[in-house]
Backbone as CSV, one residue per row, in Angstrom:
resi,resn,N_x,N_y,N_z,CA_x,CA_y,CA_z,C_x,C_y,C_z
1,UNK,-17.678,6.630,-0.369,-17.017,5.394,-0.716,-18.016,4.251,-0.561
2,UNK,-18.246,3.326,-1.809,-19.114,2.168,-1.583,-18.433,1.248,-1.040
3,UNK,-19.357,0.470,-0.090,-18.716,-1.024,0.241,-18.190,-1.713,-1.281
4,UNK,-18.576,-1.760,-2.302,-18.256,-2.724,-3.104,-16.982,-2.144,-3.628
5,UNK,-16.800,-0.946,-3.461,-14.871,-0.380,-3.823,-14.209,-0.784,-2.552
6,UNK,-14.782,-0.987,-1.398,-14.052,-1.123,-0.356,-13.710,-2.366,-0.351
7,UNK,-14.655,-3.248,-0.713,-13.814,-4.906,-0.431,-13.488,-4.812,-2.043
8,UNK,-13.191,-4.661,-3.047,-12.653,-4.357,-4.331,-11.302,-4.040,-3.572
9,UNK,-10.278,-3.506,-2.734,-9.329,-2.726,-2.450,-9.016,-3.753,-1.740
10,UNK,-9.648,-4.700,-0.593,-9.477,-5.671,0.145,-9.158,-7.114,-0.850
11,UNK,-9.631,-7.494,-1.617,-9.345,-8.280,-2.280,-7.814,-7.880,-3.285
12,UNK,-8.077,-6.632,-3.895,-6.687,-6.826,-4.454,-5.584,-6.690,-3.727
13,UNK,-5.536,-5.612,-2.351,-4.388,-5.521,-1.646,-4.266,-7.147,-0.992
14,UNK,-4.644,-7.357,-0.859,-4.944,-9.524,-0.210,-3.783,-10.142,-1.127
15,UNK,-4.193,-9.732,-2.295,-3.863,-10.923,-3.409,-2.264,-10.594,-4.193
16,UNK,-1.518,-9.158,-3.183,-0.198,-8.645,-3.901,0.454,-9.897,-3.113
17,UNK,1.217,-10.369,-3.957,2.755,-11.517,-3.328,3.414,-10.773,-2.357
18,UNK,4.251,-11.852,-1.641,5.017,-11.477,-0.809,5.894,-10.867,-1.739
19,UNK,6.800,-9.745,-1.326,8.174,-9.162,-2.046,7.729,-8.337,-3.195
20,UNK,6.505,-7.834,-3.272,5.740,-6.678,-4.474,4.902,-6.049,-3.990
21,UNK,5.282,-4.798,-4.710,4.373,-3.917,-4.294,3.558,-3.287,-5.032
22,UNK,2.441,-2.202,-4.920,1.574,-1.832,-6.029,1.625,0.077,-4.979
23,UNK,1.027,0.533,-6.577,1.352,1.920,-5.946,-0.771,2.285,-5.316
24,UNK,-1.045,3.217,-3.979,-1.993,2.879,-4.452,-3.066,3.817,-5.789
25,UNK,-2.612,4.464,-6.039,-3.129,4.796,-7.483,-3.682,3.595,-8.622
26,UNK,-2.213,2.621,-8.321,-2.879,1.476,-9.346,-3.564,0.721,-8.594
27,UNK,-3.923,0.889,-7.209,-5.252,-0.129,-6.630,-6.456,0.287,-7.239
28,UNK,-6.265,1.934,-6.728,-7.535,2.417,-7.291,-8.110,2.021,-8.909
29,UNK,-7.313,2.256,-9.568,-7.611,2.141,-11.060,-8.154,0.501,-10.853
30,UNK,-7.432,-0.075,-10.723,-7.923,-2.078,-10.592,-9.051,-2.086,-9.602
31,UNK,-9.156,-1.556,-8.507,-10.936,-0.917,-7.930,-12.013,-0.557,-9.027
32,UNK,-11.585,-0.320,-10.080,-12.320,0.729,-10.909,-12.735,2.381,-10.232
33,UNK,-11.781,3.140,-9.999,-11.899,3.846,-9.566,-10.883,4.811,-9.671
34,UNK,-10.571,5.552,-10.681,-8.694,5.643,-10.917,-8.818,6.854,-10.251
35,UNK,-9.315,7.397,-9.720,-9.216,8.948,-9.457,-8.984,8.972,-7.466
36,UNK,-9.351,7.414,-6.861,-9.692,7.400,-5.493,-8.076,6.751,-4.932
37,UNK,-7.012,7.450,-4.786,-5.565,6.531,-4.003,-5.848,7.437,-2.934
38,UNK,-6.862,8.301,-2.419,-6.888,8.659,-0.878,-7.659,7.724,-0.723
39,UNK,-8.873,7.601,-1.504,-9.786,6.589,-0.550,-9.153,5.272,-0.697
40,UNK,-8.029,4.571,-1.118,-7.306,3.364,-0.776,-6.417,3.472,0.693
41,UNK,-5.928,4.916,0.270,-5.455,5.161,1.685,-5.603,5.060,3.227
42,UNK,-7.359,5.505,3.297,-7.956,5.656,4.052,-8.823,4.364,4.152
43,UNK,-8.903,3.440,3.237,-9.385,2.352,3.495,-8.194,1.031,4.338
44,UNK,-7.235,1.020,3.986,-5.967,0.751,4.486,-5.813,1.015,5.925
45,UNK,-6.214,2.152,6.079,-5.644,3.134,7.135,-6.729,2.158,8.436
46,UNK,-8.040,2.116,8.310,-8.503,1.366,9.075,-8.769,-0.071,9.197
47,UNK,-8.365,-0.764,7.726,-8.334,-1.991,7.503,-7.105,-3.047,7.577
48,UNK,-6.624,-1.923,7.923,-4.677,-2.487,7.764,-3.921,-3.767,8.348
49,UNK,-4.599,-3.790,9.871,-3.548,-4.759,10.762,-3.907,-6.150,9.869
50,UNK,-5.580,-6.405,9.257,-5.784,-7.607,8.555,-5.147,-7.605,7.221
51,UNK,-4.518,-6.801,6.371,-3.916,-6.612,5.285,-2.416,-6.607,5.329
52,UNK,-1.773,-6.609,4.090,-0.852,-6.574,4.097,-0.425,-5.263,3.237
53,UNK,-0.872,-4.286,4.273,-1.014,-2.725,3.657,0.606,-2.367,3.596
54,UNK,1.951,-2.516,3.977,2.884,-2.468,3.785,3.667,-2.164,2.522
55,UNK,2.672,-3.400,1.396,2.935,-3.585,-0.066,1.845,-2.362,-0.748
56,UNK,1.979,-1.992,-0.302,0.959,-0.063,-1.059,1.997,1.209,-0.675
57,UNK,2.534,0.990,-1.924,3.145,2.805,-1.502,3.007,3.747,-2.465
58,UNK,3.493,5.128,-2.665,2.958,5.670,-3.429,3.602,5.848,-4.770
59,UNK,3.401,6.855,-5.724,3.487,6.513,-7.061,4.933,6.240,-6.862
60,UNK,6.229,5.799,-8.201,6.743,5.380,-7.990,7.232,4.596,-6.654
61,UNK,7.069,4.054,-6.240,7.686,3.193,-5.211,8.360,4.244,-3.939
62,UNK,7.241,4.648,-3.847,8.101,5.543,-2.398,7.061,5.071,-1.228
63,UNK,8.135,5.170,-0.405,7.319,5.196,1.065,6.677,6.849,1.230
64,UNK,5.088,6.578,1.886,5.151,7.899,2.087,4.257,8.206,3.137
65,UNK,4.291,7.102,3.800,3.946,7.376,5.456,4.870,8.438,6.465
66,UNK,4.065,9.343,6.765,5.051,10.587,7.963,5.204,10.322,8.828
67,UNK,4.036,9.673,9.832,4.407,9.066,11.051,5.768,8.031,11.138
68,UNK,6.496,8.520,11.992,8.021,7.981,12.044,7.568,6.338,12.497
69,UNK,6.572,6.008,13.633,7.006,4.622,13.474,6.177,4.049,12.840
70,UNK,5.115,4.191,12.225,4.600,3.144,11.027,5.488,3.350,9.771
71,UNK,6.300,4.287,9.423,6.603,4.223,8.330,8.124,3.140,8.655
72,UNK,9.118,3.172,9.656,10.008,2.223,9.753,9.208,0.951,9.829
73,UNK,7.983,0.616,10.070,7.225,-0.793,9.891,6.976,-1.070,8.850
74,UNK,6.316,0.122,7.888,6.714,-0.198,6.519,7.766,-0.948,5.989
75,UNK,8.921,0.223,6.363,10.442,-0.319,5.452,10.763,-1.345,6.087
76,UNK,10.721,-1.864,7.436,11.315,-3.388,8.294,10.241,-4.449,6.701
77,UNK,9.036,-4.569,7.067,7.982,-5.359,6.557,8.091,-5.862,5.102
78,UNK,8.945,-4.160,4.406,9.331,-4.502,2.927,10.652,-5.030,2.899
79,UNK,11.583,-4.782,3.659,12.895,-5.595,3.384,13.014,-6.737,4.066
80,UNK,12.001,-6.932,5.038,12.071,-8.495,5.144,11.209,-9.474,4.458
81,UNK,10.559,-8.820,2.907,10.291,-9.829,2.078,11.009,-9.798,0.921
82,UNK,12.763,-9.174,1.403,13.749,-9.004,0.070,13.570,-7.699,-0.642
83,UNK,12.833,-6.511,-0.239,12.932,-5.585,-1.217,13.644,-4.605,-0.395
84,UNK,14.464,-3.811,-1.161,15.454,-2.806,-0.720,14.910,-1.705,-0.845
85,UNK,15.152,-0.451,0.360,14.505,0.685,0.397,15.632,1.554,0.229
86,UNK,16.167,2.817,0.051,16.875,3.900,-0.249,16.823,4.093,1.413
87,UNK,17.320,5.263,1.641,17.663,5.772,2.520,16.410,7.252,2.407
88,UNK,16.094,7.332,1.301,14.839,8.604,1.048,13.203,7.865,0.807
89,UNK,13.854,6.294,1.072,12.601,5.596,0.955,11.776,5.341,0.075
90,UNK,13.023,4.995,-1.312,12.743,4.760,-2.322,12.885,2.826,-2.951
91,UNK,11.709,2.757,-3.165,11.981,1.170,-3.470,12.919,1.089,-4.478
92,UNK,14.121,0.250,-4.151,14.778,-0.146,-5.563,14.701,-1.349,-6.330
């Protein structure tokens, strides 16, 4: 992974609005990089508390964090900027 995809991923996850989300597949692709949504993952994964990594989920709009309590930080983080989650942790 180059630094220049890495702050490429930092700048666009920065720049999602409050109350939207992006899947990260389409970070990668807007990285120039369409083939890398682990390495967004994993860039996230250690870059996160400064991001607003919350608004990255996976293709269609799912939550898909396993760890039980980052992923309820997820869903708290997304419905308290108005977006509604399913009960299977599906954005609606």
């Amino acid at each position: 992974m180059t630094q220049d995809f890495k702050q490429q991923v930092i700048q666009i996850v920065t720049s999602i609005p409050s109350g939207e989300w992006i899947s990260y597949g389409d970070v990668a692709v807007l990285a120039g990089r369409p083939r890398a949504a682990r390495a967004v993952s994993s860039i996230l994964k250690r870059e996160g508390d400064a991001l607003p990594w919350h608004r990255v989920v996976a293709k269609g709009g799912r939550i898909s964090i396993k760890e039980p309590e980052l992923r309820r930080i997820q869903i708290q983080k997304l419905e308290s900027e108005g977006l509604v989650i399913s009960r299977s942790g599906a954005i609606m």
